[in-house]
Backbone and ligand atoms as CSV (ligand in chain L), in Angstrom:
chain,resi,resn,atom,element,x,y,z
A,1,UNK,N,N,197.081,-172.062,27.601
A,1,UNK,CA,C,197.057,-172.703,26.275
A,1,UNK,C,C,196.546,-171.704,25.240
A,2,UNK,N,N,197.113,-171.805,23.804
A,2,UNK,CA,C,196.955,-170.593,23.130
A,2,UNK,C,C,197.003,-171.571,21.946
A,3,UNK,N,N,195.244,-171.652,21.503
A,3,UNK,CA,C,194.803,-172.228,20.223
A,3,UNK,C,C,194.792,-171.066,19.318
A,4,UNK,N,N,194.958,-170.862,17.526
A,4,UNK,CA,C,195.309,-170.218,16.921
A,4,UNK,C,C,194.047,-170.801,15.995
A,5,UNK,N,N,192.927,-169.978,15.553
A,5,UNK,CA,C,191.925,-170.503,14.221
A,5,UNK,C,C,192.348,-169.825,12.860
A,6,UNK,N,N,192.515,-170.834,12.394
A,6,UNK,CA,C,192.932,-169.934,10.811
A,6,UNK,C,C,191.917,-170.436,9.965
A,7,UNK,N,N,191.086,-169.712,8.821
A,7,UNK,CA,C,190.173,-169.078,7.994
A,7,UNK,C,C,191.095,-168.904,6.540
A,8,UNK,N,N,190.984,-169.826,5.654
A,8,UNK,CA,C,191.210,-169.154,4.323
A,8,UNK,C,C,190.034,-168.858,3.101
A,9,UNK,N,N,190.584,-169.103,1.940
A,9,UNK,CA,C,189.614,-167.869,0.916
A,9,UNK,C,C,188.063,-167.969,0.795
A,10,UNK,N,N,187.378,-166.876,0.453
A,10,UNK,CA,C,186.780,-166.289,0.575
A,10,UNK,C,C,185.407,-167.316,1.940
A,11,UNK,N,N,185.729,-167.088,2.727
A,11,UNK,CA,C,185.086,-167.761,4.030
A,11,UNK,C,C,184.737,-166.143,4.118
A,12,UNK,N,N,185.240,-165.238,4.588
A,12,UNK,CA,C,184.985,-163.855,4.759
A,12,UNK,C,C,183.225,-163.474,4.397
A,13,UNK,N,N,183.047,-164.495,3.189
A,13,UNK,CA,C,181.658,-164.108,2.434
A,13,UNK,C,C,180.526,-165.041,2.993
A,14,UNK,N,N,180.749,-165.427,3.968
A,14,UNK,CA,C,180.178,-166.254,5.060
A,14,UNK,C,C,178.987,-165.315,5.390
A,15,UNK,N,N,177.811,-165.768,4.859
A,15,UNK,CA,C,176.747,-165.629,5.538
A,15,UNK,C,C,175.600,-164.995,4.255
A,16,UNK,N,N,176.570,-164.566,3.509
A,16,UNK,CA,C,176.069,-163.874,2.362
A,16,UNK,C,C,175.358,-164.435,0.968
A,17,UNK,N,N,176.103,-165.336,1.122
A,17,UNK,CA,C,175.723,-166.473,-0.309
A,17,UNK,C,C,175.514,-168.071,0.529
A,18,UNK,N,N,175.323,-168.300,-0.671
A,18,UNK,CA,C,175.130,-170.092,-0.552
A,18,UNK,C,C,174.592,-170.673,0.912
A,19,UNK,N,N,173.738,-169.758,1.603
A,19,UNK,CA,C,173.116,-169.873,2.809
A,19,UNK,C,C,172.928,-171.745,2.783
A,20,UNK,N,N,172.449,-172.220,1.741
A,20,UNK,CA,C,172.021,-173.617,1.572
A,20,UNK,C,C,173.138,-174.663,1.927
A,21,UNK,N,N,174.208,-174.275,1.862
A,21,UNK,CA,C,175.297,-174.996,1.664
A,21,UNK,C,C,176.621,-174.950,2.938
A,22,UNK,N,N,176.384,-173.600,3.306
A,22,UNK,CA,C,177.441,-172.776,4.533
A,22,UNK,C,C,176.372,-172.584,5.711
A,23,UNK,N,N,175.084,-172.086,5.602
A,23,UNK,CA,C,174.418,-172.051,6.719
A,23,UNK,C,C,174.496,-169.970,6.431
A,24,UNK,N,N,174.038,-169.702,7.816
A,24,UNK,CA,C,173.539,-168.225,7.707
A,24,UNK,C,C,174.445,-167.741,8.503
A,25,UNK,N,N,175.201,-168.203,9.760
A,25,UNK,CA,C,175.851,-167.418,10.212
A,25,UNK,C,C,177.269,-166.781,9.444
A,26,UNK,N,N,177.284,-165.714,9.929
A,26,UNK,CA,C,178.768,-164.831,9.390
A,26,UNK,C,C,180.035,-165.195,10.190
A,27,UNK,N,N,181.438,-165.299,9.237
A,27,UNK,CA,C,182.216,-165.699,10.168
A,27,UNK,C,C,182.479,-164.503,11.516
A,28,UNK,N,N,182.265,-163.418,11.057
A,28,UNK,CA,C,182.293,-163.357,12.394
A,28,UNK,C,C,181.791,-163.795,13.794
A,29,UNK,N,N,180.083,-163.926,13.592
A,29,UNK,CA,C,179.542,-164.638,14.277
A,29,UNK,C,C,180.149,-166.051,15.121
A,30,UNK,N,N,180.563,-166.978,13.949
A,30,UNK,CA,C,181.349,-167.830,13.745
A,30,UNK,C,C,183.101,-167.476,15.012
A,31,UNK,N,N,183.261,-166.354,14.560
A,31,UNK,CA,C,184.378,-166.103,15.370
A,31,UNK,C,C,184.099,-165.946,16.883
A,32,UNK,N,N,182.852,-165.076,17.002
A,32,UNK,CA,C,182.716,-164.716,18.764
A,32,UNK,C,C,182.049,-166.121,19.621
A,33,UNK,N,N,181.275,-166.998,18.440
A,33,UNK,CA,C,181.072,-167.994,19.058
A,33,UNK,C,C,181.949,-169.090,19.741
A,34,UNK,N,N,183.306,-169.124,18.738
A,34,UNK,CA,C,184.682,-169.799,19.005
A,34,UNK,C,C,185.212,-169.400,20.393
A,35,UNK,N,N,185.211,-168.025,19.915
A,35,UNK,CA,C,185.673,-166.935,21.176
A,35,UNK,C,C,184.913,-167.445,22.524
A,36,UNK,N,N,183.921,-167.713,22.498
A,36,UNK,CA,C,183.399,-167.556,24.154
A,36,UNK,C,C,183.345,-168.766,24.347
A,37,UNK,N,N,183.472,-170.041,23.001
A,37,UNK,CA,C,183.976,-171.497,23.966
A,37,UNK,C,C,185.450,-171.343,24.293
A,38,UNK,N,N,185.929,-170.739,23.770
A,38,UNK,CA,C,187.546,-170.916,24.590
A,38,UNK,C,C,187.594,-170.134,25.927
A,39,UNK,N,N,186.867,-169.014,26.043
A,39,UNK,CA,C,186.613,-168.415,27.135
A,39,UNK,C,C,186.621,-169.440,28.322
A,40,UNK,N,N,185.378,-170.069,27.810
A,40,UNK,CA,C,184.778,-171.274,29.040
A,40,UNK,C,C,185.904,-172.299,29.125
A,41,UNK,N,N,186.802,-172.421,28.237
A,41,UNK,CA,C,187.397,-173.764,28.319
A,41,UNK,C,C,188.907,-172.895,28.888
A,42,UNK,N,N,189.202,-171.877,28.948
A,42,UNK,CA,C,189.984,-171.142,29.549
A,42,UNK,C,C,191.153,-171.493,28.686
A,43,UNK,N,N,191.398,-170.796,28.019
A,43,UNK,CA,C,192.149,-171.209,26.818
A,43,UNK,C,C,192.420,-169.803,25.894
A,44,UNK,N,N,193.233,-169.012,25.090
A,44,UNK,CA,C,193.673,-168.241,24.638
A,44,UNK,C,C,192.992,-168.410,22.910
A,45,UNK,N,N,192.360,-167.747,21.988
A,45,UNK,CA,C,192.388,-167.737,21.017
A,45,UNK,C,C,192.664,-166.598,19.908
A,46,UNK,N,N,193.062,-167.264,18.839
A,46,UNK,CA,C,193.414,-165.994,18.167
A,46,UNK,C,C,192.509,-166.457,16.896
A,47,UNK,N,N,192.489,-165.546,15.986
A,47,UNK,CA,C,191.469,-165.726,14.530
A,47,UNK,C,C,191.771,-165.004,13.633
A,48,UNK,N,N,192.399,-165.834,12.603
A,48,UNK,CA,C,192.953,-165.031,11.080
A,48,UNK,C,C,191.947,-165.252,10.231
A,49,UNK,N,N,191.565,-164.455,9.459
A,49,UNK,CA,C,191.295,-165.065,8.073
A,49,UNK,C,C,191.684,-164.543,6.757
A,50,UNK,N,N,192.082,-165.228,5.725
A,50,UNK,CA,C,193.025,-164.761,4.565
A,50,UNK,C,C,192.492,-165.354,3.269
A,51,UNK,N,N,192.597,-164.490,2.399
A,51,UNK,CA,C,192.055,-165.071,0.583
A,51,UNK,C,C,193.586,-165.254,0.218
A,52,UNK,N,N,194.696,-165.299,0.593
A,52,UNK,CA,C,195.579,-165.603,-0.144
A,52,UNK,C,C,196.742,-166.489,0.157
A,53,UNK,N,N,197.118,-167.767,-0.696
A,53,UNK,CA,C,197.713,-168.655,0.093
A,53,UNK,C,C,199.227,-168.403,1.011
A,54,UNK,N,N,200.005,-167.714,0.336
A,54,UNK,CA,C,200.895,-167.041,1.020
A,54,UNK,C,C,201.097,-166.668,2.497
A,55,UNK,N,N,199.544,-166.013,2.730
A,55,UNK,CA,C,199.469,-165.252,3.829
A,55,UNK,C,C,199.363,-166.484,4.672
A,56,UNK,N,N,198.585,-167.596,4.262
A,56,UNK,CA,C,197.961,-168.564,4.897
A,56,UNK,C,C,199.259,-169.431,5.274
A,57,UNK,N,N,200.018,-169.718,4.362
A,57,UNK,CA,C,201.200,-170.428,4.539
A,57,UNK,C,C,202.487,-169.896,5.456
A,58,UNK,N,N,202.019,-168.425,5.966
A,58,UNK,CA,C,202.902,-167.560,6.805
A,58,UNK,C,C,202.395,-167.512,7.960
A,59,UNK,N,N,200.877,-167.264,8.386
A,59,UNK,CA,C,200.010,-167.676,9.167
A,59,UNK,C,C,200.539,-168.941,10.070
A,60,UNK,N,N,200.060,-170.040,9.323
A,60,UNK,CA,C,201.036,-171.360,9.526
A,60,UNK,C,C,202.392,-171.570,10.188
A,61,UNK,N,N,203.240,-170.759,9.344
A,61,UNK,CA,C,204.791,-171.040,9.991
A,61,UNK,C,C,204.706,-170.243,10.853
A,62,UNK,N,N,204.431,-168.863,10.817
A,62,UNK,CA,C,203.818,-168.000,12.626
A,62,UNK,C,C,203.530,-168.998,13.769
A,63,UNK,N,N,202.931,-169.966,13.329
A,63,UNK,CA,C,202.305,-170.466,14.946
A,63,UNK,C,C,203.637,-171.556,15.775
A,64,UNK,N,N,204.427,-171.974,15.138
A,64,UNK,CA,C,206.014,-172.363,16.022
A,64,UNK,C,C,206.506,-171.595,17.369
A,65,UNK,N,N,206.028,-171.783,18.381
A,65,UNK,CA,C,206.674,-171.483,19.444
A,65,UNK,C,C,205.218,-169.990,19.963
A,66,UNK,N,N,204.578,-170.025,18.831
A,66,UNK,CA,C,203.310,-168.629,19.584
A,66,UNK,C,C,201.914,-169.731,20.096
A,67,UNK,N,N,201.659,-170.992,19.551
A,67,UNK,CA,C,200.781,-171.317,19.835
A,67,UNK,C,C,200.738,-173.096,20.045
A,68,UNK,N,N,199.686,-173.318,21.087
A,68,UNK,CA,C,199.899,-174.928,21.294
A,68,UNK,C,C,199.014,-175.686,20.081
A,69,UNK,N,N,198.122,-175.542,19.658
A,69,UNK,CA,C,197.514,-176.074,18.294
A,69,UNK,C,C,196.720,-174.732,17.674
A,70,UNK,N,N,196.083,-175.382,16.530
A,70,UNK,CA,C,195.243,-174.423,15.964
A,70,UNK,C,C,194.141,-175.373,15.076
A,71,UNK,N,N,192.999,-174.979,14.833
A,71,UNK,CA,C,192.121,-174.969,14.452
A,71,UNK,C,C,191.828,-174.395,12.747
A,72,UNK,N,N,192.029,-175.467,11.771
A,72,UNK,CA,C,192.188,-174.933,10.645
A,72,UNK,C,C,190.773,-175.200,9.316
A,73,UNK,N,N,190.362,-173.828,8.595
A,73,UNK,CA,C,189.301,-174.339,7.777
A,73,UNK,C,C,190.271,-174.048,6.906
A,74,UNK,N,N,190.981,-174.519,5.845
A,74,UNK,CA,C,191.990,-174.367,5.107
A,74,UNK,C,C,191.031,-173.863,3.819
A,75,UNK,N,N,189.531,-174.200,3.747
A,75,UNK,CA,C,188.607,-173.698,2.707
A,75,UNK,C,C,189.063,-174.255,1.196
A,76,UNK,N,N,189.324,-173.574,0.013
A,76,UNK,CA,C,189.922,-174.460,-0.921
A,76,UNK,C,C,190.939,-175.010,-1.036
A,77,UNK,N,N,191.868,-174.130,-0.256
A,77,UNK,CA,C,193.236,-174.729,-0.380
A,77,UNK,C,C,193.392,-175.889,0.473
A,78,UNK,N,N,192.357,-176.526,1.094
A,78,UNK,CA,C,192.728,-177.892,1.564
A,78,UNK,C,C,192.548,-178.721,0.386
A,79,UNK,N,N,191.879,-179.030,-0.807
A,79,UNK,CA,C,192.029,-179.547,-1.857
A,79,UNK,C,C,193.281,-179.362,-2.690
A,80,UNK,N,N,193.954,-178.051,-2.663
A,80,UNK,CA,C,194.837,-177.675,-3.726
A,80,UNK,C,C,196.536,-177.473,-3.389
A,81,UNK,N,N,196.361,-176.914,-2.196
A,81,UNK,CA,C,197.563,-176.664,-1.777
A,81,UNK,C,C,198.773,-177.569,-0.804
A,82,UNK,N,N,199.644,-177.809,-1.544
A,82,UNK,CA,C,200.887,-178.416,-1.412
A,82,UNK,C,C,201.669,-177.577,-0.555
A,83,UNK,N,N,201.543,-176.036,-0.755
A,83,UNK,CA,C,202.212,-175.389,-0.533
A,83,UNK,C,C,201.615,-175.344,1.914
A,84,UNK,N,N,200.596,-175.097,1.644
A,84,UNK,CA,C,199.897,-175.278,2.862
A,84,UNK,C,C,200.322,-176.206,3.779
A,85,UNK,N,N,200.464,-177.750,2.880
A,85,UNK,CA,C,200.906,-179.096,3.599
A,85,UNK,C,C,201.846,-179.101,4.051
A,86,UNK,N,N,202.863,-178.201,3.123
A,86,UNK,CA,C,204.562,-178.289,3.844
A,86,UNK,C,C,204.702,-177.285,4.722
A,87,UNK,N,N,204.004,-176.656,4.955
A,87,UNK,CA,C,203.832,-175.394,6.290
A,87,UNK,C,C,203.459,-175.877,7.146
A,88,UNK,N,N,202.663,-177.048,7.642
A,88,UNK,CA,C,201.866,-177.780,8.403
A,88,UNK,C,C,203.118,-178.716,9.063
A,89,UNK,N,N,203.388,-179.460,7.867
A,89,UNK,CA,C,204.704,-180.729,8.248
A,89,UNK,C,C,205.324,-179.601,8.840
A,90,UNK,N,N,206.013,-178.494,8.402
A,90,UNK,CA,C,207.138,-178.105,8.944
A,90,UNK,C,C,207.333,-177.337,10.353
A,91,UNK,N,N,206.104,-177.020,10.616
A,91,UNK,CA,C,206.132,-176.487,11.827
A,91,UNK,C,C,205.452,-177.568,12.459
A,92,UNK,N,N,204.502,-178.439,12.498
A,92,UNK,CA,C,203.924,-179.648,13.403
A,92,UNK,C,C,203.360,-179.471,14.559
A,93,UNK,N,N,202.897,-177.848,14.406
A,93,UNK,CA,C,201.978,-177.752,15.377
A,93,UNK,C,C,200.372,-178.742,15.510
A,94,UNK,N,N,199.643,-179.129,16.512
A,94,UNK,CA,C,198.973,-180.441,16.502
A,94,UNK,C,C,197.447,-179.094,16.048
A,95,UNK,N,N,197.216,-180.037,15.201
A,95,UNK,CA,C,195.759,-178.673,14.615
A,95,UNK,C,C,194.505,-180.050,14.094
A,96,UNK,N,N,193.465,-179.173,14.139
A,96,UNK,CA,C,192.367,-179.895,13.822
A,96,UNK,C,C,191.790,-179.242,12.606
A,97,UNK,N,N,191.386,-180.131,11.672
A,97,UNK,CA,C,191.136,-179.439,10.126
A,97,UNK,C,C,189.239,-179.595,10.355
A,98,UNK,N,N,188.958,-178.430,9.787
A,98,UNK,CA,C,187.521,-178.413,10.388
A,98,UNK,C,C,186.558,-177.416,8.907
A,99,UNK,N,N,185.673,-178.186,8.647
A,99,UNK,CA,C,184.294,-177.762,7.542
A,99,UNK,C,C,183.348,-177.508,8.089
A,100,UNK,N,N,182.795,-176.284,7.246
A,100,UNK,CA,C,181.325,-176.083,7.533
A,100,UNK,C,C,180.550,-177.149,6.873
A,101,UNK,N,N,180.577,-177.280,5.537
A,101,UNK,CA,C,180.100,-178.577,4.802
A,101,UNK,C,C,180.616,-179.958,5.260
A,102,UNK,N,N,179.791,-180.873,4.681
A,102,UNK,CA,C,180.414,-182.634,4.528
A,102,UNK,C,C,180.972,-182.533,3.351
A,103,UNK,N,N,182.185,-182.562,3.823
A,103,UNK,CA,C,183.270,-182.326,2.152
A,103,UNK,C,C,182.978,-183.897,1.553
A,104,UNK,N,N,182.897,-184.819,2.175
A,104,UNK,CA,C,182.651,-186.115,1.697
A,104,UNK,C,C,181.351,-186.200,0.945
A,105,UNK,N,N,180.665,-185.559,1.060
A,105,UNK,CA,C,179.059,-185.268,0.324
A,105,UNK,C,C,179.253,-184.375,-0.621
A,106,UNK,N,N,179.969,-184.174,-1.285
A,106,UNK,CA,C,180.070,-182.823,-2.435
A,106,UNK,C,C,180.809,-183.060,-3.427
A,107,UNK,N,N,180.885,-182.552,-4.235
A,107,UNK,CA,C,181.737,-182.724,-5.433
A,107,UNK,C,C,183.045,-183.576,-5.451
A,108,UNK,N,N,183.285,-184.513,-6.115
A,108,UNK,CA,C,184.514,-185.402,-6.058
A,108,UNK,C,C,185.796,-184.838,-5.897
A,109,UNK,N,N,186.266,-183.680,-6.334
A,109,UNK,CA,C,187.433,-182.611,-5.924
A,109,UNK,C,C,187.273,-182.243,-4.575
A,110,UNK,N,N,186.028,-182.398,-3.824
A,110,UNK,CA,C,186.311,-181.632,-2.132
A,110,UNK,C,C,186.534,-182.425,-1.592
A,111,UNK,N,N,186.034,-183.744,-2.268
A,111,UNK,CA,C,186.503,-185.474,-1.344
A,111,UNK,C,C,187.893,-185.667,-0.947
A,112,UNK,N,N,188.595,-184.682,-1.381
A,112,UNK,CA,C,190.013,-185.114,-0.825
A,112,UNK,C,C,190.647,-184.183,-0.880
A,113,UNK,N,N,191.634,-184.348,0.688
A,113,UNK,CA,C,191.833,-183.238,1.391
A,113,UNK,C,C,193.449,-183.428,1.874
A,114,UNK,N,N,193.988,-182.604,1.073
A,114,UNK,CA,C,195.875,-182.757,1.235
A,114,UNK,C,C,196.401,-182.797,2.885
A,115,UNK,N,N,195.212,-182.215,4.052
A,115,UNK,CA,C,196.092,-181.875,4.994
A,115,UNK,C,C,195.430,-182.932,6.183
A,116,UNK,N,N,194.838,-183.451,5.469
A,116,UNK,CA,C,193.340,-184.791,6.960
A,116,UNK,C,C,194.897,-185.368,7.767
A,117,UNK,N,N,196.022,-185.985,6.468
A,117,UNK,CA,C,196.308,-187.498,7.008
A,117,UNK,C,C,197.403,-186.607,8.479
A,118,UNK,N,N,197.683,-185.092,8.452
A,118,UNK,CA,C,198.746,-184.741,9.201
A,118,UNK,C,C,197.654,-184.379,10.579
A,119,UNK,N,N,196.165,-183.836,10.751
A,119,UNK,CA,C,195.110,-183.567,11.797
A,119,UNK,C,C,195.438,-184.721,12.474
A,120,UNK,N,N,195.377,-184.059,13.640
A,120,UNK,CA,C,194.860,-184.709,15.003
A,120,UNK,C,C,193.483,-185.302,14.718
A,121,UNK,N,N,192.583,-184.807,13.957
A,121,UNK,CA,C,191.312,-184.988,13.528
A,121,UNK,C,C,190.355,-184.058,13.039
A,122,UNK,N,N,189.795,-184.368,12.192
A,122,UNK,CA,C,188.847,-183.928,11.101
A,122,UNK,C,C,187.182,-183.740,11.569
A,123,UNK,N,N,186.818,-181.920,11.516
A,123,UNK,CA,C,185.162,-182.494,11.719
A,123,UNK,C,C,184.769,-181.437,10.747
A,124,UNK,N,N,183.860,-182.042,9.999
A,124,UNK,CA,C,183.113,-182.098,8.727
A,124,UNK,C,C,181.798,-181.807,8.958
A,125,UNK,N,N,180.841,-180.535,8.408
A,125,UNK,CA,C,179.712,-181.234,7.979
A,125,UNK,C,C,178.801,-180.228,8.855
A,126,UNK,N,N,179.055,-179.910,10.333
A,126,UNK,CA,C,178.447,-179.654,11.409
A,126,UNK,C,C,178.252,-177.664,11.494
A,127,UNK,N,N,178.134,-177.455,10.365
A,127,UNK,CA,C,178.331,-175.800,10.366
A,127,UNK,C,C,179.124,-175.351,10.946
A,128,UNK,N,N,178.401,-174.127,11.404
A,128,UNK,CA,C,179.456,-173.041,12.447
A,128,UNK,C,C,179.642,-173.967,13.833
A,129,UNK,N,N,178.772,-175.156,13.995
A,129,UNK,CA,C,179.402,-176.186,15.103
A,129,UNK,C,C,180.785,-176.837,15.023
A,130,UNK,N,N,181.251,-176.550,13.528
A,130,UNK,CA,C,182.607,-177.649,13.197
A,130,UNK,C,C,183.381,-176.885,13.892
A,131,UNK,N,N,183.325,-175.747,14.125
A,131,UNK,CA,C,184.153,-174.815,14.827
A,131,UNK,C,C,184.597,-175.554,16.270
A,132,UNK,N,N,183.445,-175.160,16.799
A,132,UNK,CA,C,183.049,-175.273,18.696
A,132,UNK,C,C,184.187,-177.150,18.510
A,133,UNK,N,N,183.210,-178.033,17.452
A,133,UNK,CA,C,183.769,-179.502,18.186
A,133,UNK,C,C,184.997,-179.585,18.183
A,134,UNK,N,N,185.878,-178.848,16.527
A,134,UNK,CA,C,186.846,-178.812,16.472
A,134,UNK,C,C,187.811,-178.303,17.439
A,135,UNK,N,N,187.357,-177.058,18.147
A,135,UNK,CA,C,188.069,-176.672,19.399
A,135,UNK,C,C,188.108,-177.716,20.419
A,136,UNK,N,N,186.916,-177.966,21.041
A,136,UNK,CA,C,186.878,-178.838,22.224
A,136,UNK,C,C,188.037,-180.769,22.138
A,137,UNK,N,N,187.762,-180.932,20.664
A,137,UNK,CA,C,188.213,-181.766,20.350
A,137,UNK,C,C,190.391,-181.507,20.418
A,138,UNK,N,N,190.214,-180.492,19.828
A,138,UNK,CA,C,191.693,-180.465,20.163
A,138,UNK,C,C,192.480,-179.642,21.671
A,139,UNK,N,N,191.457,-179.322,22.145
A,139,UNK,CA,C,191.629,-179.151,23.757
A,139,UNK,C,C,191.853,-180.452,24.574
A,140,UNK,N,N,191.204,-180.983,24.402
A,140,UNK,CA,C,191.107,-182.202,24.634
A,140,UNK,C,C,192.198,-183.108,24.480
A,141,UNK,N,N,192.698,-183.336,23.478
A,141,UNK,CA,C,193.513,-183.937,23.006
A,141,UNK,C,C,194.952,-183.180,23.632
A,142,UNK,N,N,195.244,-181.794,23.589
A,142,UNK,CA,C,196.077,-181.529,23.728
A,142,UNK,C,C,196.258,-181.538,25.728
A,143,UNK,N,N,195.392,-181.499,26.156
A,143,UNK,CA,C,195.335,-181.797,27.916
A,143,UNK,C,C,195.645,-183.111,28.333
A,144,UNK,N,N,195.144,-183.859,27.467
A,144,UNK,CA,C,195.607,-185.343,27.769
A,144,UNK,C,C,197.265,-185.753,27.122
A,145,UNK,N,N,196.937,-184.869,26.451
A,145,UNK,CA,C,198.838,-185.437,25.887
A,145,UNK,C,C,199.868,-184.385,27.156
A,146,UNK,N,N,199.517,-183.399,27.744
A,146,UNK,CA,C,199.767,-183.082,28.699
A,146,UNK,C,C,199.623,-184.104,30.192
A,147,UNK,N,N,199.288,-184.806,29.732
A,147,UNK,CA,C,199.125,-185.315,31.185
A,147,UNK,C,C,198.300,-184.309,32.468
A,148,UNK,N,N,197.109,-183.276,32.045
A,148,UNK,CA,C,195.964,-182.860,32.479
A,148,UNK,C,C,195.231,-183.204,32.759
L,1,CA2,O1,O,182.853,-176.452,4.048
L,1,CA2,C1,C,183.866,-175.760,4.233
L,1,CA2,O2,O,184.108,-175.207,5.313
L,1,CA2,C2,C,184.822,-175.503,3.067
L,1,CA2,O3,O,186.149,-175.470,3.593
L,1,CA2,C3,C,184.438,-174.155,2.513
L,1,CA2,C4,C,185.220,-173.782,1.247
L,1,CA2,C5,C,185.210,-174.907,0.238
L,1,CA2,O4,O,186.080,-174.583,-0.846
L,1,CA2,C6,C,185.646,-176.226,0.831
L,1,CA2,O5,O,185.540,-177.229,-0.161
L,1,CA2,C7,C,184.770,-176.593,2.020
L,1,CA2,C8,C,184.612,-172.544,0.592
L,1,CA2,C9,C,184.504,-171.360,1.484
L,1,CA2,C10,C,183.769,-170.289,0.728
L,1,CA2,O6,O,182.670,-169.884,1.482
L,1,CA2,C11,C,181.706,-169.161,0.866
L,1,CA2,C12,C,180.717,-168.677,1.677
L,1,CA2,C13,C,179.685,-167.960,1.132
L,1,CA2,C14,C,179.650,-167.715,-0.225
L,1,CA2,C15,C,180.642,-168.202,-1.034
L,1,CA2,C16,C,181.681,-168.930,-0.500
């Protein structure tokens, strides 16, 4: 099984600012931690991260036939981008949309999120943990729809 994590804009600056709000770890950190639960869960991962929607929306249509779900912090462009949503519909790979913050606790623009209603499921809130649940959660999901 070959989960795919995609990272958009400026997440990169993870660890550096807004400690109050993102927490302290760096995405990389963030990344090797992902890395060694898929290890354990024996599972393939890969890890993009991109400031630009394009890339993100190519990212996206990339994963058709390379990967069984993916793991997405879509970052602002889950508020903004249309363009993101129809990359999602169109390839329909089964992905889990995942925050470091409680987007539901923050500013009325982060309250809503173009890509929730197409997730397998949404985890919010739990730091560099939204990562780990978000994986396990769509492992999960995707073994049982296997009949695993
Ligand atoms: O909570 C999340 O994971 C977000 O996806 C993070 C995005 C934000 O736009 C979403 O509403 C919620 C922002 C990522 C930027 O991260 C920074 C980290 C350190 C310093 C500045 C930005």
């Amino acid at each position: 099984m070959h989960i795919a994590v995609l990272n958009g804009p400026n997440l990169n600056l993870l660890g550096e600012r807004e400690p109050d709000v993102y927490g302290r770890a760096t995405l990389r950190e963030v990344e090797t931690a992902t890395r060694e639960r898929a290890r354990a869960l024996g599972v393939e991962c890969s890890w993009t991260q991109t400031n630009h929607e394009g890339e993100l929306v190519e990212a996206i249509q990339g994963l058709r036939g390379r990967a069984d779900g993916a793991v997405i912090n879509a970052a602002a462009f889950t508020h903004t981008s249309l363009a993101v949503r129809d990359a999602l519909l169109a390839v329909r790979v089964p992905f889990v949309e995942v925050h470091l913050s409680n987007i539901f606790a923050r500013e009325p623009e982060r309250r809503h999120s173009l890509l929730a209603d197409l997730a397998v499921g949404v985890v919010t809130g739990f730091g560099a943990e939204s990562y780990r649940l978000g994986l396990e959660g769509l492992v999960k999901h995707l073994a049982s729809r296997d009949g695993r």
